[in-house]
Every structure is written in C-alpha cells, then in structure tokens.
N, C-alpha and C positions, 0 to 999 in steps of 0.2 A: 374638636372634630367629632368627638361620640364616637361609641363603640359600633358601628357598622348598621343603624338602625334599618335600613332597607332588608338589608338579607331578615333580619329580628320582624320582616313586615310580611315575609314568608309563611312564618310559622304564623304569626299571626292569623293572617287569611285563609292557609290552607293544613292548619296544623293539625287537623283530626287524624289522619294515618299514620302509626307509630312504628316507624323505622328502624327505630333502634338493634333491633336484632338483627338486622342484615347487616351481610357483609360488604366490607367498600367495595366490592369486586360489584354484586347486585346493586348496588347504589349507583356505579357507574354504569351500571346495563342500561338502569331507568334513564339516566341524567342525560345518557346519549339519544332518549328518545323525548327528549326536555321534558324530562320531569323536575316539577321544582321542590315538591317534597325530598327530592333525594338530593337534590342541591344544598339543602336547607340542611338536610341531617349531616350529608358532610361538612359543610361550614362549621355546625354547632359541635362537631367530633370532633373538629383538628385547626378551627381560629385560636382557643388559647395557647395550645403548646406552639404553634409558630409565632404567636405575638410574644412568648418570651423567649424563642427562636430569634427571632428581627432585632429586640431588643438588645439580646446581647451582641449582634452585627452592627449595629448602628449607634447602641448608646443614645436613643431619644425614641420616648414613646410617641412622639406624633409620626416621625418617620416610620417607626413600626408600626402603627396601628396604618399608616397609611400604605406599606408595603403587602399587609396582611391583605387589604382589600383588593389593593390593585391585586394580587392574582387570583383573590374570588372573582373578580369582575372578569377576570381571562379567562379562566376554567370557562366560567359559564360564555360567553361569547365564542369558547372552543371544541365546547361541550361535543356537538354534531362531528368533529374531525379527530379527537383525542386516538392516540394508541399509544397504550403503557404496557410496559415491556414490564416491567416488574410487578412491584405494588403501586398503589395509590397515594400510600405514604411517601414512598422516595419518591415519586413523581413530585407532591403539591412540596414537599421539604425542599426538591431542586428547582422549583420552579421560585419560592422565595430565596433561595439563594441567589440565584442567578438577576432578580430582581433588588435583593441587599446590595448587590453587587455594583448592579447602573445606579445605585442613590450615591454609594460611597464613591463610584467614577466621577459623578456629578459632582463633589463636595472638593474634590481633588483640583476638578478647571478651574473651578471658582474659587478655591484655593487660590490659584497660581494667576488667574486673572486680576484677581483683586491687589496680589501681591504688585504686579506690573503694576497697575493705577497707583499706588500707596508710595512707591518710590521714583519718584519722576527726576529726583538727581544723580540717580544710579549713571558712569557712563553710559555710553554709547552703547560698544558693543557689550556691555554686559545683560542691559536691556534685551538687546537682539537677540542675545541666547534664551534671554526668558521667553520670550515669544518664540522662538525656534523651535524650542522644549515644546511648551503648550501645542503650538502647529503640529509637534511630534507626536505629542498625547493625545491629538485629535484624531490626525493618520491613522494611529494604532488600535484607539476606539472603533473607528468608524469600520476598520478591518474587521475586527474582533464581531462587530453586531452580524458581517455576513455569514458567519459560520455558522454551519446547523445545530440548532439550540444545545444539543448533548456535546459538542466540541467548544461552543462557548464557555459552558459550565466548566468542563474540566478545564479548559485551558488557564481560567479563571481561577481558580481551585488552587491549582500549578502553580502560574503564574504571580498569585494578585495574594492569595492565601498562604504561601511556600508550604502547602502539603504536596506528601510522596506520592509515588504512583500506589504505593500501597495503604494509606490514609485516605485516600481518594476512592479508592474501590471499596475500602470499607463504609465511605458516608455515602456512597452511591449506589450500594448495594448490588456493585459489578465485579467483574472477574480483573485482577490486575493485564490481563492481556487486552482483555476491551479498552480499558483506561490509556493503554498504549498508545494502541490502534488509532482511537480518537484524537488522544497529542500529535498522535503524527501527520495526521488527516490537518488537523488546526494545524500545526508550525507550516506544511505545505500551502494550504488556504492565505495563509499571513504572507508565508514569504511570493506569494502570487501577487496579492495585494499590495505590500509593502516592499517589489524588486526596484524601486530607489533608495532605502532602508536600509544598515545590517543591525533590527535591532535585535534579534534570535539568536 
C-alpha cells in the first residue's frame, strides 16, 4: 500500500514554507483556511507516532497504515467545520482510536459471519443464536455510530476497551466528570435506540 504517497506529494509541490515552528494550534488556524502546507506539517508531525499508535490496536501494518490515512483524509475534508476543545493531539489520537475501533468491529462480524458459513451441521437452533447474536451486534453497532463522535469514543473506550471512567479522562485528556456526563448521554442515546434490547 506505501506509506501515504499523496500527502508526501504535498510537500513535494508546495514544500518551500517551513512550518516547523509553529504551533498545531497555528497550523490549525491555516488548515481551516485550506491551507495545505499546514496540512502537510501536521501529517509529517504526528503520522509516525499514531502508525505505531494503530499498530499496537490492530496488530497488522496494512490495517494501520490504512487507519492512519483514513483520518488524514477526514481531517482534511473536515478541515473547514473542525472545533477542538483541547489539543490537536487528543483530537487526531481520538480520532484514530475511534477509527481502530470500526476496523476491530468489522473483524468481529466477519468473525462471527464466517463462523455461521463454516459450520453448517451445527443444529438448528444453535445456528439461530449465531445469527441472533450477529443481528444483535449489528443493532448495537448501528446504535453506537448515531452517537456524537465524543460519546462514541468513550462509550467505546468503556465498553469495547474496559477502561475506567478514570483511564479514560486520562487518554482523553478530560475531566472524569465530562467522561461521565458523555456515558450517560451514550447509555440514554443506546437504550432509545435499542428499547427492544436489554443489552446495558
């Protein structure tokens, strides 16, 4: 897959302005007025450490290299609407997490998918619970994506991760009462979602 040659096509083209000294706070000033030079400095500032960020979430460099990109490719198509409340750091850190996250959901169905195909003399009803489950895991997904990006993460975190409320405000660089806040906002959101469900 190669290491992200397009953004590497950046610097190329428009690499004379040297960036380096500013801060990701002024990088994002520019970025939100598409600038690609500042695009470019933050990608080349912060693609290694979340590639071996993905890495250790995933256990497979194509997945990471390919989870690293997909969220250069969002920043920059979000670039114009962005608002970070903290740093820039915990922002693009939660933004691949949250993205480790839907590859490892994905490996899970198709886990459980493949498992159904592969046993086709399993009874009856044991079959049906596979698929019931799966139908379940889908439900619960499909809940989980409506929630506002910051209650997906934590709930995720929580849930998918089993860190604390206080493990959580540490890698998110929030207050454990925010971390709360947002579980509870998700488990409300979920059990809306999910009131034929008690999976909560």
């Amino acid at each position: 897959m190669g290491v992200f040659p397009d953004f590497h096509y950046f610097s190329r083209r428009l690499g004379m302005i040297d960036l380096t000294s500013y801060t990701d706070e002024q990088l994002m000033s520019l970025l939100k007025n598409s600038d690609e030079t500042a695009f470019t400095e933050l990608y080349e500032r912060y693609w290694k450490k979340l590639l071996v960020r993905a890495k250790l979430l995933l256990y497979s460099s194509e997945d990471a290299e390919e989870a690293v990109h997909d969220i250069f490719v969002l920043l920059w198509k979000k670039r114009l609407t962005i608002t970070i409340f903290h740093s820039f750091h915990t922002y693009i850190a939660a933004m691949l997490q949250y993205r480790c996250f839907k590859i490892l959901a994905e490996r899970r169905r198709k886990r459980i998918t493949e498992s159904v195909i592969e046993l086709p003399e399993i009874p009856d009803n044991h079959t049906q619970q596979l698929l019931d489950f799966e139908y379940l895991q889908q439900e619960l997904e499909a809940a989980v994506s409506k929630l506002p990006e910051k209650c997906q993460l934590i709930f995720r975190l929580s849930r998918e991760q089993g860190l604390s409320d206080k493990e959580i405000a540490a890698e998110l660089d929030l207050s454990v009462n925010t971390v709360r806040t947002q579980m509870h906002r998700a488990l409300v959101g979920l059990k809306a979602n999910l009131n034929s469900f008690f999976l909560l």
